[in-house]
N, C-alpha and C positions, 0 to 999 in steps of 0.2 A: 316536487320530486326532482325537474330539474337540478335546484340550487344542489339539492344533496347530493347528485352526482359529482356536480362541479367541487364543492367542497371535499367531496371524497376525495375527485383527482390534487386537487392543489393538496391535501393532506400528505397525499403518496408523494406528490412532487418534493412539497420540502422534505418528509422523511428520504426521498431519494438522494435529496442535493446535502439531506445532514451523514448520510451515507456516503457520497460521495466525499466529502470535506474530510470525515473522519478517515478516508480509505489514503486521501493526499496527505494529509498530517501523517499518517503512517509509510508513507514513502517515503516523505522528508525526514522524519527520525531515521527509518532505515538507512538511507544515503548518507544520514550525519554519522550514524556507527559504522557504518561501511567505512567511511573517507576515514574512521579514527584506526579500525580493523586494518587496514592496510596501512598507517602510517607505524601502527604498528609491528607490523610484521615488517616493513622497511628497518626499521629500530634495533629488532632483535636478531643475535646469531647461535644462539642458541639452540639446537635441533629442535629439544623439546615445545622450547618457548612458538619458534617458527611454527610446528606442526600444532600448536592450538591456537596461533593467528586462522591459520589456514584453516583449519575446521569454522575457526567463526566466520571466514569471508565468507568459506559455502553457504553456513544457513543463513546468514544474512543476504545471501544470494537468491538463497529460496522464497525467503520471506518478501523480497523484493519482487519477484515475480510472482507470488501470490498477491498482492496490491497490484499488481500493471492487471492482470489476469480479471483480478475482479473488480477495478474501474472499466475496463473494455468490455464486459459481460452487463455492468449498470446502464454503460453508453447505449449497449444494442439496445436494451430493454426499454432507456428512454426513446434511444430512435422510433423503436417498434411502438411503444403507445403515443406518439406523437405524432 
């Protein structure tokens, strides 16, 4: 009965750390169109053009703190079962 807890928690563990992985892989893309989004809107003078840079830094701003958001919400949860 033991092992199958054990096995349970390592189960949970690497599902947490392939959650985890997946959540930084999605940072790093985020930051990589972010850094494009703003080289962008550097680029352009355009009013129009400018104002749909700017709509994409927001949500990629958003999207960005939804990844910091829910790596720190993983963290607590690993601190707290460990």
């Amino acid at each position: 009965m033991a092992e199958a807890v054990r096995f349970g928690r390592r189960r949970g563990l690497g599902q947490r750390e392939e959650e985890r992985r997946q959540l930084m892989e999605g940072m790093r893309e985020t930051r990589s169109q972010l850094n494009y989004a703003y080289a962008q809107f550097n680029a352009h003078s355009d009013p129009d053009l400018v104002d749909a840079c700017v709509y994409e830094i927001n949500a990629l701003q958003s999207r960005y703190s939804y990844y910091v958001r829910q790596v720190k919400q993983l963290e607590a949860a690993r601190e707290g079962a460990g």
